[in-house]
MIVEX-206322 format. One record per residue: residue in three letters; x, z, y of N, C-alpha, C in turn. Coordinates in pm, whole numbers, plus 50000, padded with zeros to 5 digits. Each point is the difference from the previous one (the first is absolute). Layout:
AlaXZYXZYXZY...
//
This chain:
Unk500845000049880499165000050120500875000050124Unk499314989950100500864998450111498885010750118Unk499945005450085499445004050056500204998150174Unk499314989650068499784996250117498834999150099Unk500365003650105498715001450110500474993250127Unk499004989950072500304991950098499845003750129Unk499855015150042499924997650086498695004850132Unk499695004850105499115006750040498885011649953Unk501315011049988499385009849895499785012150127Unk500654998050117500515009550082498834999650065Unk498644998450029499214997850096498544999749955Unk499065002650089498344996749958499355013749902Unk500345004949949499745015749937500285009850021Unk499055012950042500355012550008501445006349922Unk499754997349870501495003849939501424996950068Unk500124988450045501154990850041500265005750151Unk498835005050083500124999150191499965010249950Unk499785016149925500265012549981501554999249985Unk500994994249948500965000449949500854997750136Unk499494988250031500784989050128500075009250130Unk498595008550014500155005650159499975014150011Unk498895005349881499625013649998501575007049962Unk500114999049897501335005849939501154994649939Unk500584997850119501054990349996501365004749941Unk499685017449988501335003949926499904999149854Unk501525002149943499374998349841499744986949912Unk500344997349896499974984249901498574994450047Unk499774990650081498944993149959499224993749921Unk498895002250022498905001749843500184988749944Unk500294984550109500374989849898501504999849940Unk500835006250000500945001249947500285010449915Unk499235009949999500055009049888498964990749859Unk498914994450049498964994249881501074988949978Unk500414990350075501024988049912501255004949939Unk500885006050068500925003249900499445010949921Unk499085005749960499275004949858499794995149890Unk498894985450092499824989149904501494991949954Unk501125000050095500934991549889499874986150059Unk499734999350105499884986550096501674990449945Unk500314990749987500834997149982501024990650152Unk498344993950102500294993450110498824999550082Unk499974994350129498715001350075500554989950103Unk499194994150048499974994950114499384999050092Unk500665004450121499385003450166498844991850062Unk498825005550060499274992050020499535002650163Unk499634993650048499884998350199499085010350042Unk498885010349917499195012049998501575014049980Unk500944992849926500785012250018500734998950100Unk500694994050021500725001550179498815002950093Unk498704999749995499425004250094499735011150034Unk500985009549844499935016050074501215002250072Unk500844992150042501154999350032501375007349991Unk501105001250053501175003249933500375011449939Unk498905007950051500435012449999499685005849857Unk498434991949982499905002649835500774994249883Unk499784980550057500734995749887500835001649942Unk500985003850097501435002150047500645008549818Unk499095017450044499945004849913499625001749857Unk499024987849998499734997949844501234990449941Unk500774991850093500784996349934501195006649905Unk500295011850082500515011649967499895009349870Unk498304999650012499675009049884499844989949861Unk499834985550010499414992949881501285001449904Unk499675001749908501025000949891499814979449929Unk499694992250063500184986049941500034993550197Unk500604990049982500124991850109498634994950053Unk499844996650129499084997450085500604988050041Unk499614986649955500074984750032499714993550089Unk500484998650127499934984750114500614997450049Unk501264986249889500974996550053500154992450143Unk498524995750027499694993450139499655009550118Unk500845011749980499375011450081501155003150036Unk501404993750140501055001350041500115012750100Unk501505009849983500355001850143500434986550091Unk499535003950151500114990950080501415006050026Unk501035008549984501015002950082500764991349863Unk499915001649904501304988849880499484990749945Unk498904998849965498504985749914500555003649911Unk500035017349921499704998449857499175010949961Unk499724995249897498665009749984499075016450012Unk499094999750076499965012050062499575008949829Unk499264994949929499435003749904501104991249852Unk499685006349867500844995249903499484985249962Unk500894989350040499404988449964499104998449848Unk500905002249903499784997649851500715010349924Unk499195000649841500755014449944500124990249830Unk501205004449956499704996949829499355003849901Unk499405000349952498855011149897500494992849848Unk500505007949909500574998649896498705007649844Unk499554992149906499424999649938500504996749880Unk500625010649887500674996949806500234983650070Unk501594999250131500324990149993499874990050062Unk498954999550055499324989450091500255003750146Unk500584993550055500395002050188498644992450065Unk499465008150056498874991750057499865005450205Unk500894988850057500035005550149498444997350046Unk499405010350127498915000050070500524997850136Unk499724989050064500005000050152498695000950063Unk500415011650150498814998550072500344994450115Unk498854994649997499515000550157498635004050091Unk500135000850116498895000850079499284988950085Unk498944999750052499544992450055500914999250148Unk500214993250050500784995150139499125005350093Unk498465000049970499354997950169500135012350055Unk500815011149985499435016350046500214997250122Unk500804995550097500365002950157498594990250041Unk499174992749929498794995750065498885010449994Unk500315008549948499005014149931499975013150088Unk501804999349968500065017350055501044999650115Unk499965009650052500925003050140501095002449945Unk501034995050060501075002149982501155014350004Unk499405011750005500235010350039499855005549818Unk499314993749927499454998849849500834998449952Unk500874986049993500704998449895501834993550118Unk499915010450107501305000550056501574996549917Unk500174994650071501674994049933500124988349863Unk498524998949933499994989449957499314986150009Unk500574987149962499474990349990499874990849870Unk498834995349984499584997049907500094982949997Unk500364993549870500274989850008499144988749884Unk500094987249972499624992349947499855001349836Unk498845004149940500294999849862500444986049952Unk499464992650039500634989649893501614999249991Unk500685001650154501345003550011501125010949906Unk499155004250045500825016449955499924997949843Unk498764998349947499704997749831501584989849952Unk499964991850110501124987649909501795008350049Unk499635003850065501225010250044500675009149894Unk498985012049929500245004249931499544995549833Unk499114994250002500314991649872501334995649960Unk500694991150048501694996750031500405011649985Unk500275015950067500625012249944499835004749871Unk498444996549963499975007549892500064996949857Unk499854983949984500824993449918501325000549997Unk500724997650049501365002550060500665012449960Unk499225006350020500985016149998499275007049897Unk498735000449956499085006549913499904993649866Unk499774987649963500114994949915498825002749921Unk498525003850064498655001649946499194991849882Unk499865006449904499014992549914498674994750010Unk499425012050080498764995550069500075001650189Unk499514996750081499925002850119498404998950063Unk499455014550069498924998250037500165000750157Unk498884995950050499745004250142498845008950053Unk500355009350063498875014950012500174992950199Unk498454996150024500224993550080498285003450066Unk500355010150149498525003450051499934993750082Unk499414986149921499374989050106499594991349929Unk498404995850091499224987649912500454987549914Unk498854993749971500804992149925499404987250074Unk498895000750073499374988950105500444997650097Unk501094990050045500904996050094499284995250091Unk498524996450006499484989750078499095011150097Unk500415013049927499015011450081499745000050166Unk499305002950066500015001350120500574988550114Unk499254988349913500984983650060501574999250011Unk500445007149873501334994949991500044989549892Unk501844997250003499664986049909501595004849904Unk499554989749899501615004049912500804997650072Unk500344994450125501454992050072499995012750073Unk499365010150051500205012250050500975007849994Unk501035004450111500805009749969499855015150043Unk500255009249944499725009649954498405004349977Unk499674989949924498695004149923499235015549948Unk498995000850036499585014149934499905001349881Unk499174987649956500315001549827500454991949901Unk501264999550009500844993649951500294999249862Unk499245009249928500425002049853500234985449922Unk499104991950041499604989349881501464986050061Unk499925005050149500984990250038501415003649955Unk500695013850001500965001849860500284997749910Unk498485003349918500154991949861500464987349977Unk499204993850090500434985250027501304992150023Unk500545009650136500934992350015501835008549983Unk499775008249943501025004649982499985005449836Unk500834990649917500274997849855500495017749955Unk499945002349891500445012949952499035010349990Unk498685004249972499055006450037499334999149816Unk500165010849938498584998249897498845007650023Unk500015009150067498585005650075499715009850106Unk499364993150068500135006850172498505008149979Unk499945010150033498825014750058500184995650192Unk498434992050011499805001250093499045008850028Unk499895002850195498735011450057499695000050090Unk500115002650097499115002050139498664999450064Unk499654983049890499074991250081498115009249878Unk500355006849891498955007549993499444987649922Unk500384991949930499624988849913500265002449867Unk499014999449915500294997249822500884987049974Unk501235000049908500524987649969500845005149892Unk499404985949914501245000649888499664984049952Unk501644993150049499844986650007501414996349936Unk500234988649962501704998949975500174981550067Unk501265002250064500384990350099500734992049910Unk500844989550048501134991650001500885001350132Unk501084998849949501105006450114501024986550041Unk500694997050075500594987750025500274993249951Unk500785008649898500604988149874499625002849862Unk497985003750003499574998849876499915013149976Unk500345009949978500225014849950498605006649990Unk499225003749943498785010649977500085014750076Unk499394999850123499885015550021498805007350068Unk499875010549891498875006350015499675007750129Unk498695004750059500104999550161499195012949937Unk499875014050004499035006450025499485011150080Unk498675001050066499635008750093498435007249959Unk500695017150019498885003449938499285010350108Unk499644990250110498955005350130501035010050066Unk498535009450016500605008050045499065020349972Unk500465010450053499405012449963499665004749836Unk501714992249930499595000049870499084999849912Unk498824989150042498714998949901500414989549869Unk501174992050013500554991749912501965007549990Unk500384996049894501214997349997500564987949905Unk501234998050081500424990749955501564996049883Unk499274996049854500895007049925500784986949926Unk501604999150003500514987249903500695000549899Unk499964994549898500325005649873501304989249999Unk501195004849964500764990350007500975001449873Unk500154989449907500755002249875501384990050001Unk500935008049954501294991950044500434999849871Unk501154990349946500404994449861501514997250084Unk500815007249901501684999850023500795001649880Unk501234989050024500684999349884500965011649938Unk500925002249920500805006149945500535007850105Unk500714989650115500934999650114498995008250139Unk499304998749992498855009050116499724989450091Unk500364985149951499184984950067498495006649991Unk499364992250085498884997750053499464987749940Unk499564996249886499364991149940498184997950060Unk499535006649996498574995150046499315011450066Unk498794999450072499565008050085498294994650003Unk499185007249979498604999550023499405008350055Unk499525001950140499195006050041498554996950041Unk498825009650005498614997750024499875014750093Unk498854993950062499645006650134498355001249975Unk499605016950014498775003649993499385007050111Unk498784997950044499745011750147498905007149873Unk500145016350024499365008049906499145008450078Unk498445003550011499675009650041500605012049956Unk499395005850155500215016949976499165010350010Unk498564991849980499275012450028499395008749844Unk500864998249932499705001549820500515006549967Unk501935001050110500785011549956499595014350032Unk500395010949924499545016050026501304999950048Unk499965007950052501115010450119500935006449945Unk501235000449995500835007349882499765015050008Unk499915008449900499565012550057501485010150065Unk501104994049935501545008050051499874996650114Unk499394986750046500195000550152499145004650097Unk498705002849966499415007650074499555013649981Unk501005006149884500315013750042501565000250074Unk500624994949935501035000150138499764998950170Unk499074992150015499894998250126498505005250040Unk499775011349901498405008850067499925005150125Unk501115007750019500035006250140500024994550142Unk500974988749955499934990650157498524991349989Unk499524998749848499154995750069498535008950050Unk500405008449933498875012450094500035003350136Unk501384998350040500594999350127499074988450059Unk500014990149967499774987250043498475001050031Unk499405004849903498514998350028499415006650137Unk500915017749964499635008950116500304995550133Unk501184988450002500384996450162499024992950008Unk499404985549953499154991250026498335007249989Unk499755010449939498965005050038499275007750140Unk501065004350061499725005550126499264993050096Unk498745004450027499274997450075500284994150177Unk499884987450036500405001150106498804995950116Unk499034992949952498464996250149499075002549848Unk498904995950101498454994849867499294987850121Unk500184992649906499244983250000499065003250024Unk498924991950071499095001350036498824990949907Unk500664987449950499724990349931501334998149920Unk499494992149867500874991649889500044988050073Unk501644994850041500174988249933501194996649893Unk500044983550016500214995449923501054985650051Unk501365003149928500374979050026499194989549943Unk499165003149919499284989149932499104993050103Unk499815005850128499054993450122500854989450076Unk501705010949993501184991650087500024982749958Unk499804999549874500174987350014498784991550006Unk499155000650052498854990150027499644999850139Unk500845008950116499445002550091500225013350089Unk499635002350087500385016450115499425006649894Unk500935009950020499515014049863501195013850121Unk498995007349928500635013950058500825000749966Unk500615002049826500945000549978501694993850089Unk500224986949978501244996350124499505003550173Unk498985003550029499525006950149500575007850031Unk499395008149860500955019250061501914999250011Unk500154989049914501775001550044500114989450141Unk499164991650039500124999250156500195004850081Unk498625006949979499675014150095501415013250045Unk500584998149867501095008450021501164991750051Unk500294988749998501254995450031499544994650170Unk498784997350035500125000750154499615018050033Unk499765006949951499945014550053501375004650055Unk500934995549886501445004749989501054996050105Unk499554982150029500914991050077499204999650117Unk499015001950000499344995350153500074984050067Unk500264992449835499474989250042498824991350009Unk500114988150048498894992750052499164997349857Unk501064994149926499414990549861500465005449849Unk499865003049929500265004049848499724991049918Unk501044996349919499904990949859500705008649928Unk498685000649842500115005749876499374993449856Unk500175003749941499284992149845500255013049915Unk498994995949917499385009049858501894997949911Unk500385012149986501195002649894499405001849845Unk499145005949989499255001349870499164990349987Unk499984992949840498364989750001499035007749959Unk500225013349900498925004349973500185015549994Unk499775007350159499985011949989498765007350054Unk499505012450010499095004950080500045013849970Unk500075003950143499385013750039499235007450060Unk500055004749891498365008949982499445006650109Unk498875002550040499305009850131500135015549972Unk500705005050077499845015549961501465001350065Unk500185010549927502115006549989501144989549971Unk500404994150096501234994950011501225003249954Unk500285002249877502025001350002500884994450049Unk501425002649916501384989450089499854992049899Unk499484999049872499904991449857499044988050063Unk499284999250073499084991650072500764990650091Unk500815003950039500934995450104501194986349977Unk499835006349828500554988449965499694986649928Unk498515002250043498894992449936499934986750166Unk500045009550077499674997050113501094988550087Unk501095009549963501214988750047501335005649878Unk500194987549946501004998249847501105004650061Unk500444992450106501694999350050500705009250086Unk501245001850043500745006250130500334989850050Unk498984993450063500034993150131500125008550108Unk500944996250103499805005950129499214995950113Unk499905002850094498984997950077501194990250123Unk499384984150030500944997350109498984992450086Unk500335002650165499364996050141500904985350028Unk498854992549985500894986150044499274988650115Unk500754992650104499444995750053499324987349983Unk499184993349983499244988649966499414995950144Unk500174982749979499594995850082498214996349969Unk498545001450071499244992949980499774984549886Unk500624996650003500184985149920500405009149854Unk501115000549988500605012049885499385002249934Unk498695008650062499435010349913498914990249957Unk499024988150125499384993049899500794993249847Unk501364992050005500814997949930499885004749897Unk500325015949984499895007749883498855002649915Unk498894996950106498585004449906499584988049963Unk500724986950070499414987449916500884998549860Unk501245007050022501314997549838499075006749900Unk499515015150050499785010249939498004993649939Unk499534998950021498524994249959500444986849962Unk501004992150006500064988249916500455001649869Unk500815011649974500145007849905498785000749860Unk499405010550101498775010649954498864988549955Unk499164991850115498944997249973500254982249995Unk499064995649874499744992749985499054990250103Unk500054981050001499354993950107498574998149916Unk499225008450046498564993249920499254988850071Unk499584990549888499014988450056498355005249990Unk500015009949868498525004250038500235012349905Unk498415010049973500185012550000500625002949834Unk500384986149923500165001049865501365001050009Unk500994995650078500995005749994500945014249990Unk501054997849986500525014649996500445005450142Unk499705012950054500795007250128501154999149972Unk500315005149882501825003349990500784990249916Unk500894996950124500914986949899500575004549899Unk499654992449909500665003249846500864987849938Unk500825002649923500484989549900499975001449902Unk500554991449901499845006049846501124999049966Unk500215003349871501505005349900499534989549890Unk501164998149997499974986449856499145008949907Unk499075004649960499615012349957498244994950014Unk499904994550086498514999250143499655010850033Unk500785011449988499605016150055499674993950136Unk499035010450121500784993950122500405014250042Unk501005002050138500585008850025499764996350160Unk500265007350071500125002350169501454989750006Unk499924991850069501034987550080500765011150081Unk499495001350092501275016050079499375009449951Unk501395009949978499505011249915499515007950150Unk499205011349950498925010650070500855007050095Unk500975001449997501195010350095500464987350117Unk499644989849992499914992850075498584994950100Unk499295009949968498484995850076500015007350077Unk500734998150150500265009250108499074996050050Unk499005009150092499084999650069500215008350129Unk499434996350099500875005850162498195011650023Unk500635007550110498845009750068500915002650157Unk498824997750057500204999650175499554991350074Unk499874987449900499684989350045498404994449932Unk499424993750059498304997749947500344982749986Unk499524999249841500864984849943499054992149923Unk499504988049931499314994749900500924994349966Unk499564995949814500404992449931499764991149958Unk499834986250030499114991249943500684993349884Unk498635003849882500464993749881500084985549930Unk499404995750145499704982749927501304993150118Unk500905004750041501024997950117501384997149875Unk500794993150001501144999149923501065011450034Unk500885002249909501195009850023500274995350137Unk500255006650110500924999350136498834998050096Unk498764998749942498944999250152499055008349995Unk500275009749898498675009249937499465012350137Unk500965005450101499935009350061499744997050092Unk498805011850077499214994550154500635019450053Unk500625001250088500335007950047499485005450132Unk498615011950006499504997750131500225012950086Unk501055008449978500415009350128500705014549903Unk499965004850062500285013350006499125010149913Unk499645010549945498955008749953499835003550111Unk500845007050093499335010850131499854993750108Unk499974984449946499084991350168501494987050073Unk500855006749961501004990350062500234983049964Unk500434992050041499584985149957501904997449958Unk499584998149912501224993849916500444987250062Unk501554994250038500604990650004500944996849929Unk500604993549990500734988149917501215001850072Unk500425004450088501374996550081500045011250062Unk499425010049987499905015250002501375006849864Unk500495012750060501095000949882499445017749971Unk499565003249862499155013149960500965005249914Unk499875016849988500345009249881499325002249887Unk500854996749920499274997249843500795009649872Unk498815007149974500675006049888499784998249835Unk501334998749931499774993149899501075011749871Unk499844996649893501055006249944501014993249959Unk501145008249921501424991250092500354989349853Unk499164997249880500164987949940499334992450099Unk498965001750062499454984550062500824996650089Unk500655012650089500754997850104501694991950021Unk499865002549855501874995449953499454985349989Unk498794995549993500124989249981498815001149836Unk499995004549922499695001849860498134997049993Unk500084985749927498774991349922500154993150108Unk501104999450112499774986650083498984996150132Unk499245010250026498694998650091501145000050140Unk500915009450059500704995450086500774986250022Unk500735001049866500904985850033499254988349938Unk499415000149890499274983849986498504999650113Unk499915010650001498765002450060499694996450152Unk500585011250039500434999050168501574999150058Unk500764989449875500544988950082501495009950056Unk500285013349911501165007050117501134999649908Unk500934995950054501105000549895500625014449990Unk500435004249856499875011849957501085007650084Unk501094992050081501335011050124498635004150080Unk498994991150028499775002750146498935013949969Unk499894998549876498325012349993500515015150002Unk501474998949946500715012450043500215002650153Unk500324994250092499594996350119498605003750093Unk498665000549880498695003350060499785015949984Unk500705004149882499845016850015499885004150106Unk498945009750026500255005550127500605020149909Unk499305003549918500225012349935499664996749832Unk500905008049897499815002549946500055017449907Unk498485001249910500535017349957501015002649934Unk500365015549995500885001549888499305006249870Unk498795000250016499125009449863499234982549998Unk499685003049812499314989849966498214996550026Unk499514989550013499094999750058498835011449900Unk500344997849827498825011249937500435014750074Unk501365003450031499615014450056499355000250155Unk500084984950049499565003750146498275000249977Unk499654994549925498625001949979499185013349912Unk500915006749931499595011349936500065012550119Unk501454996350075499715010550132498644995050084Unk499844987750020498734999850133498785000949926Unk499885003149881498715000549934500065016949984Unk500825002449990500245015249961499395005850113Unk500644997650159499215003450078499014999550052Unk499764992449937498224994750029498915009349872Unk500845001849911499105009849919498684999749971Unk499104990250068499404989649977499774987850055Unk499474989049895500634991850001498734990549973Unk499334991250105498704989649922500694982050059Unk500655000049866500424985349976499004991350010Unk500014984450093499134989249981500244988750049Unk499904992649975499884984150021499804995950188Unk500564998950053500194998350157499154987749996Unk499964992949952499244988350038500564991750107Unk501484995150035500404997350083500274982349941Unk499874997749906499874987449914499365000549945Unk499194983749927499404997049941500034986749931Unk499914994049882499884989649942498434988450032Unk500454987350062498584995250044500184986049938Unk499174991749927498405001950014499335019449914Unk499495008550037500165015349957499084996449841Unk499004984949981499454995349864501434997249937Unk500574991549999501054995549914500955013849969Unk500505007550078500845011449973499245009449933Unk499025000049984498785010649924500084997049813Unk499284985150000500364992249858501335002049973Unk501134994650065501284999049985500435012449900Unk499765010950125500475014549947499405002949855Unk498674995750011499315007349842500624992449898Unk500234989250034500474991249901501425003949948Unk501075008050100501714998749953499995012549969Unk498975009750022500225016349987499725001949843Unk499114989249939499754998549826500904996450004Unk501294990050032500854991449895501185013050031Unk499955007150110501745009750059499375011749918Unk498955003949999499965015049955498875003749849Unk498954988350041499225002649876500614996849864Unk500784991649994500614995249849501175007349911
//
């Protein structure tokens, strides 16, 4: 047994932000549970630099197996900030793992995140050290532990793209030496096998994400007298996990922290006035992405707020509020950043952002939400849901029978003021949209990614879920709702629309 994990383990769960902020002294909980389990390698993923140096720093420290992204440089020498590749030895068999990471983080996160390094070209770096590790390693098998998609064409990129977000499949491809790459990021099921430049078979697999699948390869090797390498067969399986029971050594070993765990996330902090729900976020204004408006112009005192649903399917309940709710509410440590937008801009962004989201209907039989299908005919959301930013401050329609880029009628202000175009407003956003991240700034509204560092006017130093657990806290109560500051028109077609995609997203 080889034992590997790809990657964004550091983030999105009470367990993980207990470890990261609450109690920062002492082995961290993900490094006491992996080196328990016998991890053999892991590779870094763009959710873990987003707790930044101070944590990662230290798990590198504590992991008893290497932490992989050879594309993850000091900028003061260009060599690797993290362990490029490790050998893993098996009754005989040398089998090297290279990682890498996805390139796009400085479009994501502030640079204050992942200080002193720069991140470079997977396809590069892959052929870089491929060449080392043949060379000097002399591997029987070679995999790639690699947290990044495998859909190059994601987010209107193209294979000729350099530094691609998800590059996995373009590795496989074009850089020879590879018998099976563990891709991740992009939250996709795959288990496919390629052809590689000059003919070679290699298996590609990705098993989502929040461990509901894993992804397992059975690989059988045949060697002569001499310890030659005569033949090699591997197969690639994605396995559920919701069948496995829980080991019981490990959760008496780890009873106490997690009793710990429950008692922190249980503490009472407001009471709701009403349930909601993201399941409204995506068809339309819902309380749910409101109330984190509400808080990010409370906080900034700006004009305009853009946010989107982080969860597709969460809800909380009416009554007693916990901090366990909180993370239902908002997944990430996003920070909170004040940026300046020009009028034009911000229409810009809500035409990228709804060309996204909603589909062009010709009549009420169509679908609201653009979908595509999977060689599969599943269909799935075309932009994923963390991309359905929706603005508050401003009073907006959507017209659904309007093509991507003409859908938005923008008619003022909420508190009476008349919106212009050549007017320059404070906009608060969180700091993936702000780095640039799903593109609504730079494909959107047109800013090249030096200059948007440039529009900051402030950013926090606490993450946006604690800035909202404090302003809800003080509010102690709390009646969440739907502002009504947008709307989808013709309001017949968005009515059908909705009943129609809320059976195919949630009823099935």
């Amino acid at each position: 047994m080889v034992l590997l994990d790809n990657g964004d383990f550091l983030q999105g769960q009470p367990v993980v932000y207990y470890s990261n902020y609450e109690q920062y002294s002492g082995l961290h909980i993900c490094s006491d549970v992996m080196n328990f389990m016998g991890y053999d390698a892991a590779g870094i993923g763009n959710h873990d630099l987003e707790t930044g140096h101070e944590v990662y720093d230290k798990l590198v420290k504590e992991f008893k197996f290497p932490w992989l992204a050879a594309n993850a440089v000091r900028k003061s020498d260009g060599q690797p900030y993290f362990q490029p590749y490790t050998i893993i030895e098996r009754k005989g068999v040398r089998i090297a793992v290279l990682g890498l990471i996805t390139p796009s983080i400085p479009t994501w996160l502030p640079e204050k995140i992942w200080e002193g390094i720069e991140f470079k070209d997977m396809v590069e770096t892959a052929e870089k050290w491929m060449k080392i590790i043949r060379e000097k390693e002399n591997p029987d098998i070679v995999v790639g532990l690699f947290h990044s998609g495998i859909d190059s064409t994601y987010n209107n990129r193209s294979n000729e793209d350099y530094m691609n977000e998800n590059a996995s499949a373009l590795v496989a491809q074009k850089v020879p030496g590879f018998d099976l790459i563990f891709a991740g990021h992009d939250h996709q099921e795959c288990n496919i096998v390629i052809k590689n430049s000059v003919g070679q078979r290699v298996i590609i697999l990705d098993s989502k994400n929040c461990a509901k699948l894993a992804a397992v390869a059975s690989i059988q090797v045949k060697k002569d007298s001499e310890n030659r390498l005569i033949d090699k067969k591997i197969t690639g399986l994605i396995m559920e996990m919701n069948s496995c029971e829980p080991d019981n050594e490990m959760m008496k070993r780890y009873s106490e922290y997690i009793s710990m765990i429950k008692h922190y996330v249980s503490r009472p902090i407001a009471k709701f006035t009403r349930t909601i729900s993201s399941r409204d976020a995506m068809f339309g204004n819902s309380a749910f992405v409101d109330l984190i408006h509400s808080v990010q112009l409370e906080e900034t005192g700006a004009d305009i707020s853009f946010a989107a649903p982080l969860t597709f399917d969460s809800k909380i309940t009416k009554g007693t509020v916990c901090i366990r709710d909180m993370f239902k509410l908002y997944k990430f440590e996003n920070l909170l950043y004040t940026l300046r937008l020009s009028g034009k801009e911000i229409l810009d962004y809500l035409e990228y952002s709804y060309g996204l989201w909603f589909n062009t209907m010709s009549d009420k039989k169509d679908h609201l939400v653009l979908f595509e299908f999977d060689e599969k005919g599943n269909n799935r959301t075309a932009g994923k849901f963390y991309n359905y930013s929706s603005a508050a401050g401003i009073k907006y329609s959507v017209d659904l029978c309007k093509p991507a880029g003409e859908k938005i009628t923008i008619f003022g202000f909420t508190d009476g003021r008349p919106f212009k175009l050549d007017e320059i407003y404070k906009v608060a956003v969180n700091s993936y949209r702000g780095n640039g991240g799903g593109g609504h700034l730079t494909e959107g509204a047109h800013i090249e990614h030096d200059e948007l560092l440039k529009r900051i006017i402030s950013a926090t130093d606490k993450d946006l879920r604690y800035i909202i657990m404090r302003n809800i806290e003080q509010k102690k109560i709390v009646s969440p709702k739907a502002s009504g500051n947008w709307k989808a028109v013709p309001q017949d077609f968005w009515i059908k629309g909705r009943k129609k995609d809320y059976q195919i997203l949630y009823d099935n």
